[in-house]
N, C-alpha and C positions, 0 to 999 in steps of 0.2 A: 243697799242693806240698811241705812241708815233711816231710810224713810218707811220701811216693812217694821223696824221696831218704835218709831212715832205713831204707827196705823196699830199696831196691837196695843200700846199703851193708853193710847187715845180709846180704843175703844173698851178696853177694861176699867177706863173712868171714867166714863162717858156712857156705857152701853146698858148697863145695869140701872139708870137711873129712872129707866121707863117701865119697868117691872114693880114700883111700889103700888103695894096694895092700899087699897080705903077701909078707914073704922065701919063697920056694919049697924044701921040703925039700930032702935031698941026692937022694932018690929021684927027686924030681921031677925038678931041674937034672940028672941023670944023661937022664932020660929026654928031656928035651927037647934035651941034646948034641945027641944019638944020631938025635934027629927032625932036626937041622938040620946034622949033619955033610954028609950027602949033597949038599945044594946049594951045600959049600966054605964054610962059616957054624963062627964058636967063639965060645965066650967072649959075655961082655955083661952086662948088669945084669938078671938073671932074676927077674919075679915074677907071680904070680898073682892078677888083680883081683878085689876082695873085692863085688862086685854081684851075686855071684852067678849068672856067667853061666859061670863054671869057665873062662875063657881065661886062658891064661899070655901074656906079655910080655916079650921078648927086646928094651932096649934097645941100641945102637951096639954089635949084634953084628960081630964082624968077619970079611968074607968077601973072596971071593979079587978083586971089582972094587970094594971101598969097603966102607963101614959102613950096616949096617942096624937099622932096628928090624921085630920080625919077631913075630906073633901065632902062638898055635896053637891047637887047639882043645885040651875037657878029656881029650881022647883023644891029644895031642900028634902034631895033622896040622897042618900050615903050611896058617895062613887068609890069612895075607900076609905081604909082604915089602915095605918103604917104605923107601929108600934117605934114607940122612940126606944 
């Protein structure tokens, strides 16, 4: 029993470590503006998840009915939009 709660612990602080994202070039944050002006969307905490799936990450962007977080692909098309 003793070693089932060293294995969950262990991995609740340990396991999340490999999920940080990377800061997104200028190039990149230019391009994914420019992807999300159109739907009245600026600004936000832009970055690109490092799992290797090439998706960027728009947190509490802000748009004209509230604040969004907003995904794109590595081709910077809107995969979603998730209203905070």
């Amino acid at each position: 029993m003793r070693s089932i709660a060293i294995a969950v612990l262990a991995l609740a602080c340990f396991g999340t470590g490999a999920r940080a994202d990377e800061k997104v070039s200028q190039a990149e944050a230019k391009s994914i503006q420019e992807a999300i002006e159109p739907s009245g969307c600026f600004g936000g905490e832009m970055e690109k998840e490092t799992e290797g799936t090439g998706v960027y990450e728009v947190d509490d962007a802000t748009c004209k009915d509230g604040q969004y977080d907003i995904k794109l692909d590595k081709d910077f098309n809107v995969l979603s939009m998730t209203r905070d």
